[in-house]
N, C-alpha and C positions, 0 to 999 in steps of 0.2 A: 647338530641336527636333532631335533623333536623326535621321542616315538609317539606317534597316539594309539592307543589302545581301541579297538573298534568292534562295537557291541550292535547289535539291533534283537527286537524280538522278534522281528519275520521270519528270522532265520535259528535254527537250533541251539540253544546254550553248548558252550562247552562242558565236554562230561570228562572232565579233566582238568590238570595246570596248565591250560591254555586259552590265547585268545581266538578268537571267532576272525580275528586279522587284528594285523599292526601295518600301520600307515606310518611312513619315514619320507615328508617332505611329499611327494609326489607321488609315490609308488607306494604302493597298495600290496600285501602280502597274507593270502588268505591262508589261514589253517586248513588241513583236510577237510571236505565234508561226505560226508555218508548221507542214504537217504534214511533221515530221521524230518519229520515234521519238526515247525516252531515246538511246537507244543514236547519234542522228543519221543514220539510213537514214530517205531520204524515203521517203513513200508518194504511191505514183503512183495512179492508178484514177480515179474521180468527182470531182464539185464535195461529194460527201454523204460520200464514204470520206474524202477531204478535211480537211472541217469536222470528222467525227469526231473523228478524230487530235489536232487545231487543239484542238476543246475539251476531249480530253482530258489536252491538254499543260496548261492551263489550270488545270483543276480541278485536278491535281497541283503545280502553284504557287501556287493559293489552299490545299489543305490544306498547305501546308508552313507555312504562317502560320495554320492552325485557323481558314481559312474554308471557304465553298462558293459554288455559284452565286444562292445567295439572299441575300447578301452585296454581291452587284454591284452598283452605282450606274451605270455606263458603260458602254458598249460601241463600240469603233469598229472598223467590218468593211472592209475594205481587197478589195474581189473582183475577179477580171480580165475578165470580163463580164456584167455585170449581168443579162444574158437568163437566168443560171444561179441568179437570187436564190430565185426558189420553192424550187426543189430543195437550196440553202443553208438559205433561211428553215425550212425543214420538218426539217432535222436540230440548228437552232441553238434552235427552241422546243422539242422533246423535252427539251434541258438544261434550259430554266428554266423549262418548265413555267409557273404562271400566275403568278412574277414574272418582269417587262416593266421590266428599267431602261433606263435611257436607251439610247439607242444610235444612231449615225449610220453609214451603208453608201453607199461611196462607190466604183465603178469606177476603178480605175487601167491606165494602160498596161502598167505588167509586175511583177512580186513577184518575192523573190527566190525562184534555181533555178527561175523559172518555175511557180511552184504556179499554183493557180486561188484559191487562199482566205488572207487576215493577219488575226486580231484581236488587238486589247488592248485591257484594259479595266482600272478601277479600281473596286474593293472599298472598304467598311467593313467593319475587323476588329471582329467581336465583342468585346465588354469582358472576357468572362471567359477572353480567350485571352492576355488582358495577363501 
């Protein structure tokens, strides 16, 4: 099997030895994102300004491989205080709306640059984007 390496500029450079995702065949494996704009200016404000950002770096690396968030099979939420999960939760279902793929949300001590919010998650690429 193929890895491809998967880049866009919609979505933030890696500030590190890693890719933005790797694509293996079908499935789709995105690296962390943080809310950093394309451009890499964090955004500071909410746990919900936050997550915006967060999924929209997201969505711009699933369409770079001609998916979306109904595509998703996984999610893993990385948050720095769990007290802040409503107010996460309530901007992360707006994206997927009434599909609910997996997903585990775990508190950590600290994220980088100090955000409040990390996910990655892994996709099935649609067949006809082959």
């Amino acid at each position: 099997m193929t890895l491809k390496i998967v880049s866009t500029p919609e979505a933030p450079a890696a500030i590190g030895p890693y890719a933005q995702a790797v694509r293996v065949g079908n499935i789709l494996y995105t690296s962390g994102q943080i809310p950093l704009t394309s451009a890499g200016e964090l955004v500071v404000g909410t746990i919900q300004e936050q997550t915006h950002q967060v999924l929209g770096n997201l969505k711009a690396v699933l369409a770079a491989e001609g998916a979306g968030f109904r595509d998703v099979i996984k999610t893993t939420v990385f948050l720095k205080d769990m007290n802040q999960f409503a107010e996460f939760n309530s901007v992360y279902a707006a994206y997927f709306g009434d599909h609910t793929p997996a997903r585990s949300t775990v508190e950590v001590a600290r994220l980088p640059k100090d955000v409040f919010v990390e996910i990655e998650l892994i996709a099935a690429i649609p067949v006809e984007t082959f």
